[in-house]
N, C-alpha and C positions, 0 to 999 in steps of 0.2 A: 175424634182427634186426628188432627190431620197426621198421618205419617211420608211429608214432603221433607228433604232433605235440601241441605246446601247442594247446590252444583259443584260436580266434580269438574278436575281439572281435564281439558280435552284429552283425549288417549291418544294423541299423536304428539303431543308435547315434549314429551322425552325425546323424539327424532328430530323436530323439528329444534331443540337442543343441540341435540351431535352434529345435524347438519348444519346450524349456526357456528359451533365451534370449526367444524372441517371449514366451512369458507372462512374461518377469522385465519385459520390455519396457512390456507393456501395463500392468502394476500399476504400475511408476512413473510411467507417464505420468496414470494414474488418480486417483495419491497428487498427483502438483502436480495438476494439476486441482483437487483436493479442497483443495487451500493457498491455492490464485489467488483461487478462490470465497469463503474465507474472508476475503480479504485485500480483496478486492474488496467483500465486505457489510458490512468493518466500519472502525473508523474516522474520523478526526475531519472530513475532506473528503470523507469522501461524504453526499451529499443527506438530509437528515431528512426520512424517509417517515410516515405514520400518516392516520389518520382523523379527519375530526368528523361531530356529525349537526346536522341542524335538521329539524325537523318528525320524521318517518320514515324521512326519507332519511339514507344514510351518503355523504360524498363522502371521495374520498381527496386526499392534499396532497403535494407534493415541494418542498421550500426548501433553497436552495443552499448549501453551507456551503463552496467555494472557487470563486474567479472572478481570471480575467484582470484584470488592471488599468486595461487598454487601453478598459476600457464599464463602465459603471454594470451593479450585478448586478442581472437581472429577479427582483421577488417576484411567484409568481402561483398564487392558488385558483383554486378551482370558485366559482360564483356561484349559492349557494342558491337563488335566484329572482329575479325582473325588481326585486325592491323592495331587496335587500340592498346596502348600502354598507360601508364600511370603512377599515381605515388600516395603515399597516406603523408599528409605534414602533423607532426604532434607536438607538442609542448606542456611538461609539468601546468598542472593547473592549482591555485591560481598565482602566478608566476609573471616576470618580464623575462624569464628565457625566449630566445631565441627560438624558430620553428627546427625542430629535426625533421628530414625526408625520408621517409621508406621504397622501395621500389615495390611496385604491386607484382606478382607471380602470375603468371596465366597456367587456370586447371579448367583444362576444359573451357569450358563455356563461361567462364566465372576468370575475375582478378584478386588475387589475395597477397593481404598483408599480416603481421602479427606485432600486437603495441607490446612492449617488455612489462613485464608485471610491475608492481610498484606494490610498495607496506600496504596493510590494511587502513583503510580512509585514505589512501590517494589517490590523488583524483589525473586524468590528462584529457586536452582538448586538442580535436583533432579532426580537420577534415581530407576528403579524397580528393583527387585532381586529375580527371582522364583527358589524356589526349588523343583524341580520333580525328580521321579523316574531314570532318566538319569543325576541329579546332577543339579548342579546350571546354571540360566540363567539370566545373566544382559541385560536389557533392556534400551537403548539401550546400545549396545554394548563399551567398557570400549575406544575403539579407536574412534568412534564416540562420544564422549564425551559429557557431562549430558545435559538436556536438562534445559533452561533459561526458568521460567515464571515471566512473569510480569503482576501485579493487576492494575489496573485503574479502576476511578469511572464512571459509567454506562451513556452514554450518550444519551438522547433523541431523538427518532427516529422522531423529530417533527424539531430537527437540521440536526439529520445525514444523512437523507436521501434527503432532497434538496444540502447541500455539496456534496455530492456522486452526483447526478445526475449532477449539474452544473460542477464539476471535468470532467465527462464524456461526459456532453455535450461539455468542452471545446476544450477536445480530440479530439474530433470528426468537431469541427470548424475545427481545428488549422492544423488537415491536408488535410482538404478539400480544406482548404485554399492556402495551399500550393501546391497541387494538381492542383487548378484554375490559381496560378501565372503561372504554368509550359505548363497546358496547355488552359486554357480562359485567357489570362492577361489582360483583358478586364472588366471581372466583378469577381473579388474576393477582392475591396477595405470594401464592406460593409463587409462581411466574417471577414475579419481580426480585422474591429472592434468587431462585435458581439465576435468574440474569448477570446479579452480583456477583454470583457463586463461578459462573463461567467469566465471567472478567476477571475477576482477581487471580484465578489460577491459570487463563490464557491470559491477561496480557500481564496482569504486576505479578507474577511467580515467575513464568517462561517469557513474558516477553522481553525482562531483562536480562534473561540466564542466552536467549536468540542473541541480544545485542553482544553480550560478553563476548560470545562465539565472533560473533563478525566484525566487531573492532576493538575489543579488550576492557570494554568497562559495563561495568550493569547499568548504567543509569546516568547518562548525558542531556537528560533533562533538566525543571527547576529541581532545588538550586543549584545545579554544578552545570548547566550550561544550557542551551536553547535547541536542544535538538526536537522540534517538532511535533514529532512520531509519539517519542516520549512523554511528552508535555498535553499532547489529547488525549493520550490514553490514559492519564490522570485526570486529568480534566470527567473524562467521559466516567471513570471509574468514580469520580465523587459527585455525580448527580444519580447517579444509581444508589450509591450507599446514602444518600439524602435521601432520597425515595423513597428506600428499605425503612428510615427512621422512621418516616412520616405513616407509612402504613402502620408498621409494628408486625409483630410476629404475632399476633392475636385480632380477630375484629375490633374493628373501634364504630362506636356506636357514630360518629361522624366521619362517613367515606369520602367527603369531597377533597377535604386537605390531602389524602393520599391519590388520590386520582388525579389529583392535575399536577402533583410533584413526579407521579409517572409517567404521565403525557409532557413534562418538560422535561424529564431525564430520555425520553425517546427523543423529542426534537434534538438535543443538545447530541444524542449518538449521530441522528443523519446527516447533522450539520457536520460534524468531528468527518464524515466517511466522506464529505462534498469537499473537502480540503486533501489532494494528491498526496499519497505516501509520498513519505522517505523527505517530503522540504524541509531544510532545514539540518540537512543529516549530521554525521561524523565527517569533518573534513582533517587533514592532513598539513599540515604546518611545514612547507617546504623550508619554509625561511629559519623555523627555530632545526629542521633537521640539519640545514645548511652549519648551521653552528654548532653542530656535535651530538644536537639531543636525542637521545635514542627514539626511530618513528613510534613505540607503543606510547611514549611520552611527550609525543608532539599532535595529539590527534583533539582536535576542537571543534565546535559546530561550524557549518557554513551558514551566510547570510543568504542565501538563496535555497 
C-alpha cells in the first residue's frame, strides 16, 4: 500500500502572500498620493502662481485666492527694482461695482498690499498693476484674467485635521480595496467595509461639522444647493455603501457581483478626486446683502 500523500502546499507560500499584500499595499498608497497631489495643485483656493518679467529679469508671484476672515488678506510681489511702484485694484465679486485702488508698500525687496476682509463666502476679484521703469505690468496677466478670493471663517485644527486624515485614510482603503478584489478576492470584504467606515465619519460626520465652521451651514449640497464638494462626497459615499450591500458582511457563495461593485465604487472615488476641490463652493450674495440681509443668510453656491 502505497503511503503517497497529496502535495503539500509550497513552504514559501505564505511569504509569497505578505509579499503580494505589501506590493498591493504600496501601489495604493502611491495611487492616493498621486490623488492628493492632484487635488492639492488644482482648484479654485489654491494660490495663483506664474511669472512676469521687467527688463531681463523673470520674477515669480503667488496671490491668495482663500483667506480667513479674521485679517485682511496680504497681496504681495517681488519688487522689480528700488524705483518700482504700484497698486492692487479689487472689487466685490460677483458684482458691477466699480474697481477700488490700493497703494502697494515697499518691504524690502517685496511690494505689499492688504484686501479688507469680507463675511464668510465672500468673494473679491482683484489684480496688481506695477509700474517700473520699462512701463506698466499687470499681474496677472489681462488674458489670464483676475484672480477670485474668497474669505471663510477659520476652522479648528481640532476638526480639520481628523477630517483630513479619515478623507485620506479612505483613499487609501478604497483602492486597496479595489486592488485586493482584482487580485486577493478572497480577503478584501472587511477592506471595503473599513472604507465606508472612514467615509462616513470623515467626510459625512466632520465634513459637514468643517463646512459649518467655514461658512455657517452643514450641508450646501443636494437638495439645498449645488455646492460640489458636498455633492461628491455623497456621490462617492453611496457607491461605497452599494458596494458594502453587494458584498455583505458574510461570504457569499457568488464573489463576482461584489467585486466589480468594488472595482466601480473605486473608479467612481478617482474620478470624484480628478474634479478640483472646493468648484462650485459657498458663494456670498452681495446683491441680497445690499438689501439688508444678514451675510450668514445670504450665503449660496457659486456656478463656477
Amino acid at each position: 500500500m502505497s503511503n503517497a500523500s497529496h502535495p503539500s502546499p509550497p513552504a514559501d507560500r505564505p511569504r509569497d502572500t505578505r509579499r503580494r499584500r505589501l506590493v498591493l499595499w504600496i501601489a495604493a498608497l502611491l495611487l492616493m498620493a498621486g490623488a492628493l497631489v492632484y487635488q492639492r495643485a488644482t482648484g479654485p483656493t489654491r494660490p495663483r502662481r506664474g511669472h512676469f518679467t521687467v527688463g531681463s529679469i523673470t520674477h515669480r508671484y503667488r496671490l491668495l485666492r482663500s483667506h480667513d476672515r479674521d485679517a485682511d488678506a496680504p497681496v504681495i510681489v517681488a519688487a522689480p527694482d528700488a524705483e518700482s511702484t504700484g497698486q492692487v485694484r479689487y472689487r466685490r465679486y460677483p458684482t458691477d461695482d466699480g474697481f477700488t485702488s490700493l497703494p502697494l508698500a515697499r518691504d524690502r525687496d517685496r511690494l505689499a498690499a492688504a484686501l479688507p476682509a469680507q463675511p464668510a463666502a465672500g468673494k473679491l476679484e482683484y489684480y496688481v498693476v506695477l509700474r517700473t521703469p520699462d512701463g506698466e505690468v499687470r499681474i496677472p496677466a489681462a488674458a489670464e484674467g483676475n484672480v477670485i478670493l474668497r474669505f471663510k471663517n477659520p476652522v479648528p485644527t481640532s476638526v480639520l485635521i481628523p477630517h483630513a486624515s479619515l478623507m485620506f485614510l479612505g483613499i487609501l482603503l478604497g483602492v486597496r480595496t479595489a486592488l485586493g478584489a482584482l487580485f486577493t478576492p478572497r480577503r478584501f470584504r472587511g477592506l471595503a467595509w473599513l472604507t465606508l467606515l472612514a467615509l462616513t465619519a470623515g467626510g459625512m460626520v466632520l465634513g459637514p461639522v468643517v463646512q459649518r465652521h467655514a461658512f455657517g451651514a452643514y450641508w450646501m449640497g443636494i437638495p439645498f444647493g449645488y455646492d460640489l464638494t458636498d455633492n461628491k462626497m455623497l456621490v462617492m459615499w453611496g457607491v461605497w455603501g452599494l458596494a458594502c450591500v453587494a458584498l455583505g458582511w458574510r461570504a457569499r457563495r457568488r464573489r463576482w457581483p461584489g467585486r466589480i461593485a468594488v472595482l466601480l465604487a473605486a473608479l467612481v472615488m478617482l474620478a470624484v478626486y480628478l474634479i478640483p476641490h472646493s468648484l462650485r463652493g459657498s458663494e456670498l450674495d452681495y446683491g441680497k446683502v445690499d438689501r439688508g440681509v444678514p451675510p450668514a443668510e445670504a450665503i449660496g453656491t457659486s456656478d463656477r
